[in-house]
N, C-alpha and C positions, 0 to 999 in steps of 0.2 A: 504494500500500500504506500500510496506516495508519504514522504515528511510532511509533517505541520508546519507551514511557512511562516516566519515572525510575525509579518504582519502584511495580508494580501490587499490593503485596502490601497487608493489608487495613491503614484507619486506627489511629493507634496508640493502644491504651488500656490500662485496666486488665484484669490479667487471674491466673489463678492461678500464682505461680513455681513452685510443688510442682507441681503439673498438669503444666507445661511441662517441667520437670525429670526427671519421671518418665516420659518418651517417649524418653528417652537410655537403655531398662532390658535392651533387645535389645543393645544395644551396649558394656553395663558388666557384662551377665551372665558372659561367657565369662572376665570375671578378677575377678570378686566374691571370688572364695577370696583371692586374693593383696590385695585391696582390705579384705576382712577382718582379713589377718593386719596390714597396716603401719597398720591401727586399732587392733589388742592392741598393740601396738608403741608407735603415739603414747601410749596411755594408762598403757601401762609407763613410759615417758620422764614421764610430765607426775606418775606417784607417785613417780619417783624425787625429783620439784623439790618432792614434798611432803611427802617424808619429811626433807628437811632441816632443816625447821624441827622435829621432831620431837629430832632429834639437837641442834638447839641447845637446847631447851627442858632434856635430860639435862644437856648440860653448864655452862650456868646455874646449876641447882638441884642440879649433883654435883659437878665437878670444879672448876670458876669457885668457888664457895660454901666447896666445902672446903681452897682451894688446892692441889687435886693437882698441878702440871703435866704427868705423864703421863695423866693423864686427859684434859686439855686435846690433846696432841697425838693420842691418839686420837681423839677428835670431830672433831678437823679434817683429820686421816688420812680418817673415813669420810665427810667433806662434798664432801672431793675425788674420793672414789670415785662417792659419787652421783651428782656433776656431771659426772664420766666418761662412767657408765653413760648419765647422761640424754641426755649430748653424742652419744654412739655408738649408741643405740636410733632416733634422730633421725635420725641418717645411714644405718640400714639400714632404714628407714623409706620415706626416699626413694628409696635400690635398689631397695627392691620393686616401686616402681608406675614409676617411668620409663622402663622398655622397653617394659609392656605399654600405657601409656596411648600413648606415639610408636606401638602398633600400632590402638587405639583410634579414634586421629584420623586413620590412613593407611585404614583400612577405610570409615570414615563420608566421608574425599572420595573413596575410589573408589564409592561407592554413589552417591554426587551426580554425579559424572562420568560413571558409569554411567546413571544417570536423565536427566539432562540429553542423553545424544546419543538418549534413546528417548524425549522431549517434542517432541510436532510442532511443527510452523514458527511454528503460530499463537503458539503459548507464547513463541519469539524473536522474532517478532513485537513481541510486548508489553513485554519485560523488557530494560531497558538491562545491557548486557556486565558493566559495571563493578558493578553491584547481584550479581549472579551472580559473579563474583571475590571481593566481601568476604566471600559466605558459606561461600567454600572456602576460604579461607586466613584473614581475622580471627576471623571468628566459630568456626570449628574451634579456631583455638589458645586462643581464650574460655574452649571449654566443656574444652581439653585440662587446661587451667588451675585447671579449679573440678574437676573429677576428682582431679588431683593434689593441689590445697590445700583448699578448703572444703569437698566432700563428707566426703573424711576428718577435717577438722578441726570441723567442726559436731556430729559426733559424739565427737570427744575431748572438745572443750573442753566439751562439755556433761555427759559422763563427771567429765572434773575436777573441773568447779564443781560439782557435787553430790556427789562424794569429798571435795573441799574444805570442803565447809560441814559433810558428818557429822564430820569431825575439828575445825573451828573450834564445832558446838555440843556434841562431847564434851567440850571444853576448858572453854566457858563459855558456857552458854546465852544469859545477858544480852547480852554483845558479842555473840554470833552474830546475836539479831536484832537488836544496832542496823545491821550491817551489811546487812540482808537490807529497812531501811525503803526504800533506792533501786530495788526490784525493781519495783513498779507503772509509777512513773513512768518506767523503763527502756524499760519492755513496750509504755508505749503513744506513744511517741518512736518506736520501733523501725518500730513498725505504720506512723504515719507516714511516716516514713524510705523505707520501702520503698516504697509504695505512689507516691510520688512521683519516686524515681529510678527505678523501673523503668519511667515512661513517660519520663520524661528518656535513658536507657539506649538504650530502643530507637529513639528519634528520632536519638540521637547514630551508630549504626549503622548505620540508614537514611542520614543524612546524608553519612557517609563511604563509604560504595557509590555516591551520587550524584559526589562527589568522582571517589572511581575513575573515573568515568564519564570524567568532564572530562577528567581526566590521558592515558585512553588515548586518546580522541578526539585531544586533541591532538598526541601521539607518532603515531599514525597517520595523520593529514591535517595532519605537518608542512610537506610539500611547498606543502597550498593556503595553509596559514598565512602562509607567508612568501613566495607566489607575490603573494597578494594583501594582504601587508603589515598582516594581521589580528593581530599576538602580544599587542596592547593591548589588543583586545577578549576576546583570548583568556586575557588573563591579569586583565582584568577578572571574567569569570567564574568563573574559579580562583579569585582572591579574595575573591569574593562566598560561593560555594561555603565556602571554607576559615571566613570569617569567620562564615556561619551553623554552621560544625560547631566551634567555638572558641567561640562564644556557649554552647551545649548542654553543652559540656563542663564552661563555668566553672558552669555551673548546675547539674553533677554533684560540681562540686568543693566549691562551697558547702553542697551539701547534705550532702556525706560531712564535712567540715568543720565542719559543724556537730553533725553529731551526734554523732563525735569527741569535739566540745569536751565535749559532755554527757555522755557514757559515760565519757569520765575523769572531770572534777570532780564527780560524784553522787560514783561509790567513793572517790576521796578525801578527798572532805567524811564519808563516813561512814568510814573508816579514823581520820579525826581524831579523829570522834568516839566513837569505837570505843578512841582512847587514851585520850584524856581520861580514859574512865568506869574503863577497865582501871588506871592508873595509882592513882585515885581508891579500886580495890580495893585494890590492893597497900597503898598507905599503911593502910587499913584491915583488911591480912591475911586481906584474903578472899581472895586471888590471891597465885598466890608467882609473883614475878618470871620466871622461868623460863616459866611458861604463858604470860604476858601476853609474852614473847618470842616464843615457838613463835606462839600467836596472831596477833600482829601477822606475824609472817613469812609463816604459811601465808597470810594476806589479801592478803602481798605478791605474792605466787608466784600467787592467783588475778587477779591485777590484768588483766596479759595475757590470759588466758581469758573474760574480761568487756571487755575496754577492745576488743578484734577482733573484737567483736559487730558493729560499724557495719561494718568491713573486708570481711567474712564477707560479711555479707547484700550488702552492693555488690556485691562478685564475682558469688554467689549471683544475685541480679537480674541482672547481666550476662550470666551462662552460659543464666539462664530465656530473655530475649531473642534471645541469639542460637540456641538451640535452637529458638523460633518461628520464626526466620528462613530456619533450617536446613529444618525438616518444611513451610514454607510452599510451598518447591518438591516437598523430596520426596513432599509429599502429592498435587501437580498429577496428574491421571491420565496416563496412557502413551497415547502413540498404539496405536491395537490392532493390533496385531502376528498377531492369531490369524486365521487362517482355512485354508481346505480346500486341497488341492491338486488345483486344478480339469485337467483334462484342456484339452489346448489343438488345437484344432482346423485352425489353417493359415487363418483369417479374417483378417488383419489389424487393423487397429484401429478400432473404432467407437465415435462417442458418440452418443446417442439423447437428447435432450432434456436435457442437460446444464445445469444452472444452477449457479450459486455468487455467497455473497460474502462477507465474512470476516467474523468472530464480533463483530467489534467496531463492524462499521457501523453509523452511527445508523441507530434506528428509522424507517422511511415512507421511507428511501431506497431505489431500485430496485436488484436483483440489478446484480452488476457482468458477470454472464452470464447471459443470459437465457433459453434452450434452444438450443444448438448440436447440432446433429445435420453428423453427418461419418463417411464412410467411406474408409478408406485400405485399398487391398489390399492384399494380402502383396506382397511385393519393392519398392511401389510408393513412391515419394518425392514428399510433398507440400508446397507452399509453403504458406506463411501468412501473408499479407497482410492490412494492415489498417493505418488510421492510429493515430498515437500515443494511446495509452490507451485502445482499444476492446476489450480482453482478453489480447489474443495470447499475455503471458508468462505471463498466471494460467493459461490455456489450459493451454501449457505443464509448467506445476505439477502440474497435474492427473492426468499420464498419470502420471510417477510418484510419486506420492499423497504428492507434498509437502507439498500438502492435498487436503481429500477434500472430493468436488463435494457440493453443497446439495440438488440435484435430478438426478436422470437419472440415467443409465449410462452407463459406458465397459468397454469389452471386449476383452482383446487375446487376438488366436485364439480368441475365444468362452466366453474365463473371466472374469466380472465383478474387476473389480482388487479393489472392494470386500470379494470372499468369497475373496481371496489373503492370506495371509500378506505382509505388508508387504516382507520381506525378500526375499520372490520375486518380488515388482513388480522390485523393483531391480535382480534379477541381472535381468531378459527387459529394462529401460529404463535405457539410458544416457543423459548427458543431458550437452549444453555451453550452460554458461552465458552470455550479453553481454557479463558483468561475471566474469571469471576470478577463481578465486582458488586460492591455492598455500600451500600448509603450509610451516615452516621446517623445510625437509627437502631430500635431493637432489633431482634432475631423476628420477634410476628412481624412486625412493620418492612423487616426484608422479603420476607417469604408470601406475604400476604399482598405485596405489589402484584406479584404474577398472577392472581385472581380478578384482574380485568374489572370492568364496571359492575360488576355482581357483589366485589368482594367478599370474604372468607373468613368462617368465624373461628375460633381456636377447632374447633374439629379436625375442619381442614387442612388447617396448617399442622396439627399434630398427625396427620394422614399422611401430609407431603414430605414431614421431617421422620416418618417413616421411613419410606420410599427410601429416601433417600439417606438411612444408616446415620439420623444425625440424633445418636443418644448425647452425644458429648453436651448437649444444648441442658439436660435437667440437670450437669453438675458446674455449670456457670454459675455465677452468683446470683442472679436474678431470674434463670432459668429465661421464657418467654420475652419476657421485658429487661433483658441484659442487653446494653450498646453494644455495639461490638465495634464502636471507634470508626476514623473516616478511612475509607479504603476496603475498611473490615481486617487493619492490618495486626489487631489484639488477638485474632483467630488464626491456626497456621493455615499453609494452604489447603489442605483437603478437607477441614474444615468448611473454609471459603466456596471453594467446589460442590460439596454439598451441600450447603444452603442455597447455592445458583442453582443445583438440579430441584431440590422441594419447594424453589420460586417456579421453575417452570411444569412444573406437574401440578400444582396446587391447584389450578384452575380446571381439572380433567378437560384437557385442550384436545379437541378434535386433527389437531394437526402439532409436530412435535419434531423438533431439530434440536438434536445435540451435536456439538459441536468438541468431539472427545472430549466428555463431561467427566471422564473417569483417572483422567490422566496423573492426577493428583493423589489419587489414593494407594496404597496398599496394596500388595497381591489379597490378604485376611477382607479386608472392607471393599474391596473390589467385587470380589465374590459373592458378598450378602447384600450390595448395591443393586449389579445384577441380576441377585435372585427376586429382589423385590421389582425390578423395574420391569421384569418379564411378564409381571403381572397387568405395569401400567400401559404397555405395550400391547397387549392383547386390545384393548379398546379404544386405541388410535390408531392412525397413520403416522408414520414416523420415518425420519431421514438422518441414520447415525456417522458421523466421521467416526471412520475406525481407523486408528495406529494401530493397534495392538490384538494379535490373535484374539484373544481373551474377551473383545469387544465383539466378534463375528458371530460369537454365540448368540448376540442378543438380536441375529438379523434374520430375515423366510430367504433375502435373496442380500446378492453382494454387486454394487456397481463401481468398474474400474475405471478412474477415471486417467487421461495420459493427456498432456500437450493442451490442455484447455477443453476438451472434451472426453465421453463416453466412452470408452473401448471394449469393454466388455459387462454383460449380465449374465447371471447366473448366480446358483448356490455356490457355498466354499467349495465344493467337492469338484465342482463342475470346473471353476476358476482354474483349479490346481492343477488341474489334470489339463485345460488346453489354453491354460496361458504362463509364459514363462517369465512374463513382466511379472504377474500375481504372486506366481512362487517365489520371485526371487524380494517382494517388500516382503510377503508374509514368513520367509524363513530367517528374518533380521539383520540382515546380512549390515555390516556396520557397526551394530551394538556391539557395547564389552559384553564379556564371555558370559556372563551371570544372564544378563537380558537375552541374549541370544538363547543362550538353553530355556532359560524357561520359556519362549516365544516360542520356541519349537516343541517344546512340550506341550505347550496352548494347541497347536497347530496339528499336533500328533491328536489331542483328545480332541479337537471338533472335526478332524477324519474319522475318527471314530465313531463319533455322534452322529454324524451326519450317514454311514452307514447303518448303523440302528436306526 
């Protein structure tokens, strides 16, 4: 099967942030009212901070001028009420949108959660785990972020700065436009700015999902790590990893840095000069002191509103990329889920000329199946044979439309899989895999997944952990309700194995792939595995991978598979005797000595059975 690629989503470039931003509109609809109001809100709070220069300008040119003192104390009575007011409109500002935005970004990861368990195999296939972790959990709190600060604030502060300037050119038109010389050069800094961190931005987010990658690979194959004394190489890579995502970064920091440095010293270079000229009136009683007050303040109070222009657009570009990163899956199509509810006949399972091979094979390479044609009756339990990599577990895959074959047909009871509903594949095909794997969940909560939409009540599951020899379960600690940790790596493997075969029998599934489900255990637990599954085999159809003599027993008929297709059908007996491919997988040939003799011992007693 192909590698899992770091990260398949497309090269990074430029692209529109408003475009991007505006694909979050489904999602920020349903509280637009409340995202409206703690916008009156902010822009109430930001007139409060500009009306105070207004009350200082009165008391300058009234109370200060004429010695009042109680004039004085009321000016500054009402400077405190402002800053109250402004303090307190700020804080219910951010009540408004804090509940609804934590439901914003719990909606948008269950949609990706959602979408991600209805993307076929292929799609996991492609995409490294840790790339699909950063875009549920960093990249959501990105955009939870630009929702709660810079969406609403790109529209205050834009509010303010043009409430601010019609009150600084009421005041005095001259100052106002020496203030308003740095707007050009602002504007096309900004352009820059952006266009440059936002490829920096999203490289830096791609980088840290490759990250992720490393980190869980390693928590997960801690065992090989330090079985085979790898944590240098592994931490080699960690650090290579870290230090490409720390280079990207300081190159977001430099650049917000930089533009920082400009977006303050332009307004302050023109505030300077914006005294100079004001002072220069006063002495010449064009200006009465008072104004050139209120003036110089209200420019202060816009400082902030102008100087989080660079902060803004950072964010801003932040939340556009991780919004690409977001819709890059959820725009992936769905596996198609629709189809008819075919009438099912009692044919068992056929494939007719079945080809496949997965979407990412180089071109001019030959299918990895080439036409398999195979008939399995109803009741009837078939092996499948074949050596390493000539199909057998894509085979597998196939039936229940893990992926969907390239060429041919497959049929169960005479209903194409392809014209079923995906989900009704799955209830008619149960499936155990080589390679188990276990939820961090109890032992019922494992077993009890494979009982389909009917679910399973201890009965069943005590039927299925039958089956499948899993006494080891009543001397756990918790017996039924014991975790068995993530991976299910607190269990050894055969263990593991057996709770993957009593998930797939739990449901008395009318159709049934194991996938050498046995491979893990014991010659002793083999045997009484086995003997119980002979049982559950009688009542289904079923399609066994067999490695191992030992396994053929459990089959009415044996199919050999070669070069991507069927080669031969028949009983063991039949195989043996007129094919020389068969005899030579089935007499071990390869194994150390121990495996080999007992395989040919296997091999010895189901000749003989099969003569009885």
């Amino acid at each position: 099967m192909p590698a899992a690629a770091p990260d398949p989503a497309p090269p990074v470039r430029s692209r529109s942030a408003t475009r991007s931003l505006l694909r979050l509109g489904p999602y920020v609809r349903p509280i637009r009212a409340r995202l409206g109001i703690s916008a009156v809100v902010a822009v109430a709070a930001s007139l409060m901070a500009l009306l105070i220069p207004l009350v200082l300008k009165w008391m300058v040119d009234g109370p200060v001028t004429d010695h009042d003192p109680n004039g004085v104390w009321l000016g500054g009575g009402l400077v405190l009420l402002l800053g109250l007011l402004e303090a307190g409109l700020f804080g219910l500002r951010r009540w408004l949108v804090a509940r609804p935005l934590a439901g914003v970004e719990a909606r948008m990861r269950s949609d990706l959660y959602r979408h991600l368990q209805r993307l076929p195999v292929e799609f996991h296939d492609r995409w490294a785990s840790g790339q699909l972790l950063s875009r549920a959990t960093m990249d959501l709190q990105i955009l939870r972020l630009f929702m709660a600060f810079p969406l609403v604030f790109l529209v205050v502060n834009a509010a303010t700065v043009l409430i601010g300037f019609a009150i600084l050119f009421a005041q005095s038109w001259l100052l106002g436009l020496v203030l308003l010389v740095p707007v050009v050069p602002l504007m096309i800094l900004c352009s820059y700015f952006e266009t440059h961190y936002a490829l920096a931005a999203r490289k830096a987010q791609d980088q840290a999902g490759d990250l992720a990658t490393v980190i869980e690979e390693s928590v997960l194959g801690i065992r090989i790590i330090k079985a085979f004394g790898r944590h240098r190489s592994q931490a080699r890579s960690f650090r290579n990893q870290a230090q490409g995502l720390w280079g990207t970064e300081m190159r977001k920091a430099r650049l917000l840095s930089d533009i920082w440095a400009v977006i303050m010293t332009l307004p302050e270079l023109a505030i300077g000069a914006a005294l100079v000229v004001g002072v220069l009136q006063v002495s010449d009683d064009k200006l009465s002191a008072g104004t050139l007050v209120a003036f110089l303040s209200t420019a202060m109070a816009l400082r902030w509103p102008v100087e989080s222009i660079g902060f803004l657009l950072a964010m801003s570009n932040e939340a556009a990329t991780a919004a690409d990163r977001y819709f890059e899956v959820l725009d992936t199509p769905e596996a198609d889920t629709d189809g008819r509810q075919a009438a099912l006949r009692g044919d068992g399972v056929r494939l007719a000329g079945v080809r496949f091979r997965y979407p990412d094979a180089p071109a001019g390479t030959p299918d990895l199946l080439t036409g398999v044609d195979l008939h399995i009756h109803p009741g009837e339990t078939m092996a499948l044979v074949g050596a390493t990599g000539c199909g057998k577990t894509t085979l597998t895959a196939l039936l229940p439309r893990l992926h969907d074959a390239t060429g041919g047909r497959i049929t169960l009871d005479g209903a194409d899989i392809a014209e079923l509903p995906v989900g009704r594949v799955r209830e008619l095909v149960a499936v155990a895999f080589e390679e188990p794997t276990l939820f961090s969940a109890s032992v019922r909560e494992n077993v009890a997944m494979g009982a389909g939409p009917g679910g399973a009540d201890d009965a069943d599951v005590r039927r299925a952990l039958d089956i499948a020899q899993c006494d080891f379960v009543d001397r756990l600690p918790d017996g039924l309700d014991t975790q068995v940790g993530e991976q299910g790596l607190s269990l050894s493997g055969g263990q593991r194995q057996r709770l993957a075969l009593a998930r797939a029998v739990v449901g008395r599934p009318p159709f049934l792939v194991l996938d050498d489900p046995l491979s893990a255990l014991d010659v002793h637990t083999e045997a009484l595995v086995e003997g119980a599954l002979r049982e559950v085999l009688q009542h289904t159809t079923a399609l066994v991978v067999a490695h191992r003599p030992s396994t053929v027993l459990l089959a009415d008929r044996v199919a050999l598979m070669s070069d991507g297709r069927i080669t031969a059908v028949g009983t063991h007996t039949e195989l043996l005797r007129d094919s020389a491919e068969y005899r030579h997988l089935m007499s071990g040939t390869g194994q150390d000595d121990g495996s080999r003799d007992h395989d040919r011992h296997e091999t010895a007693d189901l000749e003989r059975s099969d003569a009885r």
